[in-house]
C-alpha positions in Angstrom: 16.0 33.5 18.1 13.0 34.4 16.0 9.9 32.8 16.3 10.0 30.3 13.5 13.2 28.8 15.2 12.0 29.0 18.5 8.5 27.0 17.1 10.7 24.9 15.4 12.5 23.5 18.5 9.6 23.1 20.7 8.4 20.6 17.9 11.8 18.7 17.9 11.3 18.6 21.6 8.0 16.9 20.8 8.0 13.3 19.8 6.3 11.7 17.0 7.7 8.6 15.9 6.0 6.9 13.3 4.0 4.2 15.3 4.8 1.4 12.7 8.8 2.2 14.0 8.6 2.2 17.2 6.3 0.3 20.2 7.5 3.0 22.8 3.6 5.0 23.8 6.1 7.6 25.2 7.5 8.7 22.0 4.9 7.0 19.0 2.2 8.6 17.4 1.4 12.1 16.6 -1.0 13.4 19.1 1.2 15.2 21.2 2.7 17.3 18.4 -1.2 17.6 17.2 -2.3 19.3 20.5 0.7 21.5 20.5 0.2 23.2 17.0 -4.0 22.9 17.5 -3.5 25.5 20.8 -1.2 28.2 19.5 -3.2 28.2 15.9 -6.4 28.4 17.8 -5.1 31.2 19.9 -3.7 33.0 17.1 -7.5 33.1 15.6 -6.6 29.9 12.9 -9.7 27.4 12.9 -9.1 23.7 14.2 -10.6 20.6 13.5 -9.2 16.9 13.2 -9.9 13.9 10.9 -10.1 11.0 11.6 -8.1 8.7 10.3 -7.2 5.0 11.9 -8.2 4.4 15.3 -6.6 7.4 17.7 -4.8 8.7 14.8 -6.1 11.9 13.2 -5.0 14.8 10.6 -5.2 18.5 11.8 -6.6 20.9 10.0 -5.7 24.1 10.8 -7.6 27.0 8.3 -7.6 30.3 7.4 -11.4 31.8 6.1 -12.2 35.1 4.2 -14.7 37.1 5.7 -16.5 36.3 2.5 -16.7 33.7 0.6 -13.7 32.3 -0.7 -13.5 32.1 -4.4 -10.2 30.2 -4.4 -8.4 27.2 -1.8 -4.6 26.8 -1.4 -3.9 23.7 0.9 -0.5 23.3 2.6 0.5 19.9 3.6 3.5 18.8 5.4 3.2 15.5 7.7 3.6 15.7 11.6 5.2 12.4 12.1 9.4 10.8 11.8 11.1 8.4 11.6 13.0 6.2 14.8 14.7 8.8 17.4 16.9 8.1 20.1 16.8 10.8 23.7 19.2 12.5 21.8 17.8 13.6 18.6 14.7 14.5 20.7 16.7 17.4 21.9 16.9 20.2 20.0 20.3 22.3 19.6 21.6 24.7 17.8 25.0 24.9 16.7 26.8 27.3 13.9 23.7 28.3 12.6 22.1 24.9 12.5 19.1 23.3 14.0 19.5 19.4 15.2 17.3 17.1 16.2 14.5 14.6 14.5 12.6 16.2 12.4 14.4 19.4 12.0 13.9 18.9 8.2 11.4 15.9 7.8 9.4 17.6 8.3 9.0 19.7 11.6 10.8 22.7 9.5 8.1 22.9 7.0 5.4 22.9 9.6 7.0 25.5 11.5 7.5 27.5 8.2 4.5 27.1 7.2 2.3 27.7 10.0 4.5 30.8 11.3 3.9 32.5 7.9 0.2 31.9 8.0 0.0 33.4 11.8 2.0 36.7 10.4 -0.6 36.7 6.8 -3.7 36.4 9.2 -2.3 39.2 11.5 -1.3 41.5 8.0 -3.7 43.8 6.5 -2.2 41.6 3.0 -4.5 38.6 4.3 -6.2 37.4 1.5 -10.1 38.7 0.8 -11.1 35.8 -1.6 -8.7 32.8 -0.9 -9.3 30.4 1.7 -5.8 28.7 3.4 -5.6 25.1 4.8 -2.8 24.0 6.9 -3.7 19.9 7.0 -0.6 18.3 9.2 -1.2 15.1 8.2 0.2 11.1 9.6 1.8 8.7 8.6 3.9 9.4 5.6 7.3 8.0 6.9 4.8 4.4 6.6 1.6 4.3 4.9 0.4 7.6 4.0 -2.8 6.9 5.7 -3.2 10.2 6.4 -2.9 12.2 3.2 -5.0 8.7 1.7 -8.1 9.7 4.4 -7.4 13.6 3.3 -7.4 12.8 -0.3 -10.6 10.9 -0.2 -12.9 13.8 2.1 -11.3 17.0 0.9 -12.6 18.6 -1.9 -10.2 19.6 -4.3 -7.6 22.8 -4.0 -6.6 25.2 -6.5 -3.3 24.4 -5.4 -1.4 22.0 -3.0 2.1 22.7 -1.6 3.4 19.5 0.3 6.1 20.2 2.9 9.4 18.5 2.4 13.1 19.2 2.4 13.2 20.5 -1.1 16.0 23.5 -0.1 13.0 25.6 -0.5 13.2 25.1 -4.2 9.5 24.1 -6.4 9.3 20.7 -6.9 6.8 19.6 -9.7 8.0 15.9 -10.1 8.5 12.7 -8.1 9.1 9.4 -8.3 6.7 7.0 -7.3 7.3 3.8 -5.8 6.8 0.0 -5.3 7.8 -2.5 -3.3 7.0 -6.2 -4.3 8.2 -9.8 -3.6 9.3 -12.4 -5.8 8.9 -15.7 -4.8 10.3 -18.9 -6.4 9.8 -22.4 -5.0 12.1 -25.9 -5.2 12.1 -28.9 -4.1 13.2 -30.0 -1.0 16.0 -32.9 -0.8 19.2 -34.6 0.6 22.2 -32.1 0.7 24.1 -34.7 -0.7 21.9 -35.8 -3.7 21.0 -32.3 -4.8 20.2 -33.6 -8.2 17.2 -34.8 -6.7 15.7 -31.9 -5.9 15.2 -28.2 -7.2 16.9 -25.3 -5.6 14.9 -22.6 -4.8 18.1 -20.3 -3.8 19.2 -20.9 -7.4 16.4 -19.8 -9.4 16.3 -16.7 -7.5 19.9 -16.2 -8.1 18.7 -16.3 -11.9 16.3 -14.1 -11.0 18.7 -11.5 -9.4 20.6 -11.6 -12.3 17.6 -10.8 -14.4 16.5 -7.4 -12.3 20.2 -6.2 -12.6 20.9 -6.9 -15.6 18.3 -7.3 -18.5 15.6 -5.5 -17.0 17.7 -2.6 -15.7 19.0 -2.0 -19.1 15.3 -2.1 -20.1 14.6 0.7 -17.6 17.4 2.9 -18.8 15.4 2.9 -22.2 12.9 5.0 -20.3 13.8 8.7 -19.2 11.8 11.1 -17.9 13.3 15.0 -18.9 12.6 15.7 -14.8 13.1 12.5 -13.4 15.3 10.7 -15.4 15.0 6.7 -15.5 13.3 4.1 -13.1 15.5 2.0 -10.6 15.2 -1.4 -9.2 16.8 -2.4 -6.1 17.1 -5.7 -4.6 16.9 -4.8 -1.2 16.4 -8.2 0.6 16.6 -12.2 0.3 15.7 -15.4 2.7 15.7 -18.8 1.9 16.5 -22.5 3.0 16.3 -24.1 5.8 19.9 -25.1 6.5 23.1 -26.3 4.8 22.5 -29.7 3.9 18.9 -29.5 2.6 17.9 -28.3 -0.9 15.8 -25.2 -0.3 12.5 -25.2 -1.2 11.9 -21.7 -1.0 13.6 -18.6 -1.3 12.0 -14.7 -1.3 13.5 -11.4 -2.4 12.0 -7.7 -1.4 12.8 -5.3 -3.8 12.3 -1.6 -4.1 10.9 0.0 -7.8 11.2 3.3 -8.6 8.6 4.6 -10.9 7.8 7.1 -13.7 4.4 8.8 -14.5 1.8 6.6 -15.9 3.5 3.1 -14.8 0.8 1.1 -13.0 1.7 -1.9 -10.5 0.0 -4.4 -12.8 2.1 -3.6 -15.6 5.8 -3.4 -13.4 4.7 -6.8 -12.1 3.2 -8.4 -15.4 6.6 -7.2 -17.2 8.7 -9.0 -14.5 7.0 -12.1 -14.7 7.1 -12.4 -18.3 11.2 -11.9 -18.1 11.4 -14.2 -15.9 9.5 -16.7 -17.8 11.4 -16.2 -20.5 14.6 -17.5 -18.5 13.2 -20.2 -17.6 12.3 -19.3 -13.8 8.6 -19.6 -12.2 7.7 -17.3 -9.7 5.1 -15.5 -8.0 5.0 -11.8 -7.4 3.3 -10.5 -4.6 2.5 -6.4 -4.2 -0.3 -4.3 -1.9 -3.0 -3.4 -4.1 -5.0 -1.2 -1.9 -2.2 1.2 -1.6 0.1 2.2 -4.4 2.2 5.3 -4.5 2.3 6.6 -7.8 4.9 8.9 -9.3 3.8 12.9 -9.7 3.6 15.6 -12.6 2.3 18.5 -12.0 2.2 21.4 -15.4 4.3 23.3 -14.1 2.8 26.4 -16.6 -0.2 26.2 -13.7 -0.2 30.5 -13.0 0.1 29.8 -9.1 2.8 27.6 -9.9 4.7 29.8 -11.8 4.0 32.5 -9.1 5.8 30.4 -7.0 8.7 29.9 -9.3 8.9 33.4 -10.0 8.9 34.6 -7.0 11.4 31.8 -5.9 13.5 32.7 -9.1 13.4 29.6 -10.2 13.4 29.6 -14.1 13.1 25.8 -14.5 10.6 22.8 -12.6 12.8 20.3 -10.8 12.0 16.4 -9.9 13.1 14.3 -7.2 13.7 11.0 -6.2 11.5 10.3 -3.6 8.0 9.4 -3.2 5.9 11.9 -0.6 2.1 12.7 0.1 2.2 15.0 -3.0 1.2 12.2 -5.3 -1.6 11.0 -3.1 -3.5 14.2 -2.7 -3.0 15.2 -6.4 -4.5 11.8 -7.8 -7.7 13.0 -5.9 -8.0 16.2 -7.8 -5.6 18.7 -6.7 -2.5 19.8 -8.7 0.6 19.8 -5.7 3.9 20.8 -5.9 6.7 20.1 -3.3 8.3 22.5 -1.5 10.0 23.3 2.5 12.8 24.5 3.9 16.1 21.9 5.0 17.5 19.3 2.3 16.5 15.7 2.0 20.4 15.1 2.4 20.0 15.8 5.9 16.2 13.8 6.4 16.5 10.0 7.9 20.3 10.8 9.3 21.5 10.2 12.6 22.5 13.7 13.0 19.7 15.4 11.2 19.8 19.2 10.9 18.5 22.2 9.6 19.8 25.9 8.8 18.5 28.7 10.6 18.7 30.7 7.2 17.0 27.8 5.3 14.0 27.4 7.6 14.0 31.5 7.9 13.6 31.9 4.0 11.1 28.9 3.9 8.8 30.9 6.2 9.4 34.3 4.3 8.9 32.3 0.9 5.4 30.9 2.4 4.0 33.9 3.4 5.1 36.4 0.4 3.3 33.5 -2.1 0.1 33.9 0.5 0.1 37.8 0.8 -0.4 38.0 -3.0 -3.6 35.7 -3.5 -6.6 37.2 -4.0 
């Protein structure tokens, strides 16, 4: 088995369930994993530190420094915790060239990629002379991002950030950003049998429904982006009444917006509200503010960039879907791309895998993009 692998499954092995999943102190939280990669980095001759971030939680940094001073930064970022795992996904397998278990691809593999190819780089007379490397495992993305929000906010900017996730080891240079917001609409409460008397919450947000999937979904088909293509809205959940024979006087929907570059939360919710006024239907739209997740661009004619395409033989920039830490970290100053071994088919599944030969070519990609920096 070759050392990536072999790293690989002793991080599977490790869990680090997202804490906002799971109440379980045997299996939340990222410490453990933390500890693990902070003794074999600082026994391969890697500096460690840790930030803080909220309460016990804390990114770890894990750099590479020129014996002179570094004229140029490269940051890689992939995140140390998962999503829910049962005692079965917490042991690793392998099986016809596959690696199973949590985290195999979301995103355990890019951490083991990544940090195996900077332990071989450091041990290589092709380490870099000018260039200093960061290795930041950070927390929380599967919930809040508070970690790459604390990293974003301290760090000074990189010449380049490559976020780890399941991107079949291909350069990503676009996502999607995201929001999640409630709609609210109030009645009035009365007699099931003298409905007239009343105003049915459940009904205006039935109007309301059929506003988001029709109307305004047609709206946001006007809008494509040549990476990214158009915007989505999902409905994702409703509650309302009380019971049967009562008109409800309240009813509330969670729904799940995909974004493009440059839309702002304001906008998304001012635009909603006005269609909705328009039909007739008052309602109140509720969204964080502290913490929004914007879509990401990056130029993708950025020279380390197209290094990294070249190298990858990648003639074209691709976009995904989903929203990651890459947008965080690059609103603060640093252009990111996306990039790890494993495919995002696999992430979040209850049999969630990896290929040897994906995770294996992530790691050789990652370290013949660091042997060439100056």
């Amino acid at each position: 088995m070759s050392s990536v692998a072999g790293l690989l499954m002793d991080l599977i092995a490790i869990p680090s369930v997202n804490p906002a999943f799971c109440d379980d102190p045997s299996v939340h939280g990222e410490k453990r994993v933390a500890d693990y990669l902070a003794d074999l980095a600082r026994k391969k001759g890697l500096s460690v530190s840790h930030q803080p971030v909220r309460g016990s939680r804390r990114n770890l940094l894990l750099t590479y420094r020129p014996s002179g001073r570094p004229r140029y930064r490269l940051l890689l970022a992939p995140h140390m915790d998962t999503v829910v795992a049962s005692k079965q996904q917490l042991q690793p397998h392998c099986q016809l060239g596959r690696i199973h278990g949590r985290g195999a691809c979301d995103t355990k593999g890019s951490i083991a990629a990544m940090l195996d190819a900077l332990i071989a780089l450091i041990q290589s007379e092709n380490r870099p002379r000018q260039t200093e490397i960061q290795l930041a495992c950070l927390v929380d993305e599967e919930h809040g991002q508070l970690g790459s929000r604390a990293f974003a906010a301290r760090a000074k900017p990189f010449d380049l950030g490559i976020i780890g996730e399941p991107t079949s080891n291909k350069v990503v240079t676009a996502h999607k950003g995201v929001m999640w917001f409630e709609l609210c609409t109030r009645g009035k409460a009365a007699h099931g049998s003298r409905p007239s008397l009343g105003r049915n919450a459940i009904a205006l947000m039935a109007t309301a429904v059929h506003y988001l999937e029709g109307e305004y979904r047609s709206r946001l088909e006007d809008s494509k982006h040549p990476l990214l293509g158009v915007p989505t809205i999902n409905p994702g959940s409703i509650a309302g009444g009380q019971q049967p024979n009562i008109v409800p006087e309240h009813c509330s929907l969670w729904a799940d917006r995909r974004t493009l570059p440059g839309e702002t939360y304001r906008a998304i919710a001012k635009e909603v509200i006005k269609g909705l006024g328009a039909l007739g239907v008052r309602a109140q739209l509720n969204y964080r503010q502290d913490a929004e997740c914007p879509a990401l661009e990056t130029d993708p004619s950025h020279p380390w960039v197209q290094t990294l395409m070249r190298q990858r033989r990648q003639p074209l920039p691709i976009g995904v879907d989903y929203f990651c830490d890459a947008a965080v970290i690059a609103a603060a100053g640093t252009p990111c791309v996306v990039m790890g071994p494993g495919s995002i088919d696999q992430a979040h599944t209850a049999d969630e895998w990896i290929r040897i030969a994906s995770l294996e070519q992530g790691r050789q990609a990652f370290l013949q993009f660091m042997a060439q920096l100056p």
